[in-house]
C-alpha positions as CSV (number, residue, x, y, z in Angstrom):
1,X,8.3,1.4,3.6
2,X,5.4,-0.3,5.1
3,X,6.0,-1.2,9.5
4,X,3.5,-3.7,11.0
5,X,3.7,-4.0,14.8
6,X,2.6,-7.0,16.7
7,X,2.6,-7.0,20.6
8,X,2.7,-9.8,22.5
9,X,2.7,-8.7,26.3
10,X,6.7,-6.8,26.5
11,X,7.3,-8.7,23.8
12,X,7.0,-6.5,20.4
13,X,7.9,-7.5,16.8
14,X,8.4,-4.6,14.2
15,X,7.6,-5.8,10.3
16,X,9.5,-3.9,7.7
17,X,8.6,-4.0,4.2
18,X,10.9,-1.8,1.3
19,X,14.0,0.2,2.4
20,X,15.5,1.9,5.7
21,X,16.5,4.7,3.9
22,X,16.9,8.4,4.7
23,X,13.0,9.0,3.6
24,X,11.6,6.0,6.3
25,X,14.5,5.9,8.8
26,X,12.5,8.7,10.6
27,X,9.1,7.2,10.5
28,X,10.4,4.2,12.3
29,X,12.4,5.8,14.9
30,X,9.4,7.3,15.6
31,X,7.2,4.4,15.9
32,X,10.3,2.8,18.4
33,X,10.1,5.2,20.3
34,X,6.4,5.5,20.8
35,X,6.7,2.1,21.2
36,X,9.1,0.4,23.7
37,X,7.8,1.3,26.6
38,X,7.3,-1.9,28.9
39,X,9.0,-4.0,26.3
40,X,12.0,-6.3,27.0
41,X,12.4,-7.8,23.6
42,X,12.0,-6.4,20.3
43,X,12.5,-8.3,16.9
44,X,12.9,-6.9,13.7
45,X,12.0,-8.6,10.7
46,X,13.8,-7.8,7.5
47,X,12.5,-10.7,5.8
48,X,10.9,-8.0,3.3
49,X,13.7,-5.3,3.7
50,X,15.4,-4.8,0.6
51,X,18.2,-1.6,1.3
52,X,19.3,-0.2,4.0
53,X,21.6,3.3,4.4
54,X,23.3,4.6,7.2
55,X,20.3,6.5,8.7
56,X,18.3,3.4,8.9
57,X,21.7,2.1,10.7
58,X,21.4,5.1,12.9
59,X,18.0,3.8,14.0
60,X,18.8,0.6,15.0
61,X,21.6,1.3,16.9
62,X,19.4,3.9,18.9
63,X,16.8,1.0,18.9
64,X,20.1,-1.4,20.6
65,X,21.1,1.3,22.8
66,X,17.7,1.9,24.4
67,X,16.7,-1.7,24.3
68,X,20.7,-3.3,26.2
69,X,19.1,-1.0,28.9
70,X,16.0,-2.9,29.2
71,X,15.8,-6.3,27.6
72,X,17.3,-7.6,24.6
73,X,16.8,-7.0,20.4
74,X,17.1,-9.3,17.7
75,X,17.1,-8.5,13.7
76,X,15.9,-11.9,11.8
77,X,15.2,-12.9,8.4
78,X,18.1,-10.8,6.7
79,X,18.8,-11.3,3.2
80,X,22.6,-11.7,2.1
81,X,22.8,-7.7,1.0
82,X,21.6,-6.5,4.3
83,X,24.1,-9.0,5.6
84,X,26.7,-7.8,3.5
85,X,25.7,-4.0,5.1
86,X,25.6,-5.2,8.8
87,X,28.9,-7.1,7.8
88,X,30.7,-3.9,6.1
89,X,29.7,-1.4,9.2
90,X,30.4,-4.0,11.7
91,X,27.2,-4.4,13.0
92,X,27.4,-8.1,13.3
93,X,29.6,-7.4,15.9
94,X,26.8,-5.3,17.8
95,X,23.5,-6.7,17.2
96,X,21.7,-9.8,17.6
97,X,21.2,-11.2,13.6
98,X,19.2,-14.7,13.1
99,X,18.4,-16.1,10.0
């Protein structure tokens, strides 16, 4: 999996490209945690995301937790299988999804 960053002031957009799976899911809980310091919104895009398993759900949530504490997270450009995922786990219920 490939993660671009891009900072704009507290505002911080994470790239993904391949799968959140138990390989990467700990790569990129490391880069959000290095990185959220200061920021008050932080977008995801999946618009290159192709799989993601429960560890890469175990990330985001952590992501959601620390981020309801100070500012808000969003998860755009989500293909219909990731939906299906998000939909399944009932994580559409939880996070912020915009297509």
């Amino acid at each position: 999996m490939n993660i671009n960053k891009k900072q704009n002031g507290s505002e911080l957009l994470i790239e993904l490209d391949g799968s959140l799976d138990t390989t990467t899911a700990p790569e990129l809980d490391k880069v959000i945690r290095d990185s959220l310091n200061g920021i008050t919104s932080l977008i995801f895009d999946f618009k290159k995301v192709d799989y993601v398993s429960s560890a890469g759900l175990r990330v985001l949530l952590v992501a959601y937790k620390i981020m309801t504490k100070q500012g808000n997270m969003v998860i755009r450009n989500v293909n219909q299988d990731i939906m299906d995922i998000f939909q399944i786990t009932g994580f559409v219920d939880i996070l912020t999804i915009e297509n």
